[in-house]
N, C-alpha and C positions, 0 to 999 in steps of 0.2 A: 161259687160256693158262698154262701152266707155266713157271717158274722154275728153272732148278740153277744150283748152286751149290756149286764145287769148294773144296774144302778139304785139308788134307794127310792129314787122314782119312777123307773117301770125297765122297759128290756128296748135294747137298741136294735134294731139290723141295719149292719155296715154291709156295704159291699166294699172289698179290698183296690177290685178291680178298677169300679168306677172312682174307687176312694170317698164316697160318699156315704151317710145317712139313706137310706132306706124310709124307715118309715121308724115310729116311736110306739110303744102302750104301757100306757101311765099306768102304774101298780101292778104289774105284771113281773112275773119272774122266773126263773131259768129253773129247771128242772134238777136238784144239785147230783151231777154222777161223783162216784165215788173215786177219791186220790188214789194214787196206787201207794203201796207202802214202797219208799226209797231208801230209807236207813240212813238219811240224810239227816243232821242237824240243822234247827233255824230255819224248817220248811216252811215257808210262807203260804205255796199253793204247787198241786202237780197233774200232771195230765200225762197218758197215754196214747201210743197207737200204734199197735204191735210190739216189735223192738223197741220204739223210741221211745221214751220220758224223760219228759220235759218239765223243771221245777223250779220255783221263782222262792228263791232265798232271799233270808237278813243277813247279807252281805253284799259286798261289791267283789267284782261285777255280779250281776242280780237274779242269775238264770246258770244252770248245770243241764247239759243234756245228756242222755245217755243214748246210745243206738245196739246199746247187746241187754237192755230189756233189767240196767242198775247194775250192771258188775263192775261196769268203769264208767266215770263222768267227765266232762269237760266243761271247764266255765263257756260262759255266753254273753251277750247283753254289754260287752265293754263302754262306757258311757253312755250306758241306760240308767234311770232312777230307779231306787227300789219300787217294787212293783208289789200288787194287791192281786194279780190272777193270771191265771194261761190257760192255754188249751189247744188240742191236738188235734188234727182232725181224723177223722176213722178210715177215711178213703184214700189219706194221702200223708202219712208220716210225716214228711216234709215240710208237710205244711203246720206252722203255729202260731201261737197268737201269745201276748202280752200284754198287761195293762198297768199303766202305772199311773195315778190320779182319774182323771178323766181320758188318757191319752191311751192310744192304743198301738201299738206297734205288732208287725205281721213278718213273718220269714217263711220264704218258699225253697229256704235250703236248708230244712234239719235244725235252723239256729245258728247256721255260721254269719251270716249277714240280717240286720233286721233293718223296718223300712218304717216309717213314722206316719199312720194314716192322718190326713188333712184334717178333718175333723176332730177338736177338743170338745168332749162331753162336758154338760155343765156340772156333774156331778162323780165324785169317785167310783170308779167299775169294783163291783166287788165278783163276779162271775163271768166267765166268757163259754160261748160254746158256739162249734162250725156244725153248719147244717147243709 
């Protein structure tokens, strides 16, 4: 599964797996799907898939997740930075995404553990979306 990853210079694709850059396009940008409403204060950015929603707060730690679809939340991201974007993927709950400056962080458990992709973009992600 693929990774982008918007920037104010064009759209990234990560792969997680190989932990690399993919490929770049300058001035390109991510197609914006819609937050889901959480009822969350301080919502910074939020993403969907199915039950799960996943939201990156103006708080520490930096992320709430939920898996009964926002009726109960659980922090996330313990010694993550505050973050500018997430997102869900449609095919696999589990899987999520985080950005915080140029840095991307990826969790294939829901959000209980996250993993720090090798590559630092040169610029702050302000969109993510799995493809």
């Amino acid at each position: 599964m693929t990774l982008y990853a918007e920037t104010a210079a064009g759209v990234y694709a990560l792969d997680p797996e190989a932990d690399a850059v993919e490929s770049f396009v300058p001035g390109a940008s991510l197609d914006p799907q819609p937050a889901p409403a959480t009822g969350l204060p301080r919502v910074v950015a939020a993403a969907a898939s199915g039950s799960t929603v996943v939201a990156a707060v103006d708080a520490k730690p930096p992320l709430v997740v939920s898996h009964d679809a926002g009726r109960t939340w659980r922090e996330s991201g313990r010694g993550l930075p505050r973050g500018s974007a997430v997102a869900a993927a449609a095919t696999d709950p589990d899987l999520l995404a985080f950005a915080a400056g140029g840095r991307v962080f990826v969790s294939r458990d829901g959000g209980r553990f996250w993993r720090a992709l090798t590559p630092e973009l040169a610029e702050d992600v302000v969109a993510l979306a799995w493809e």
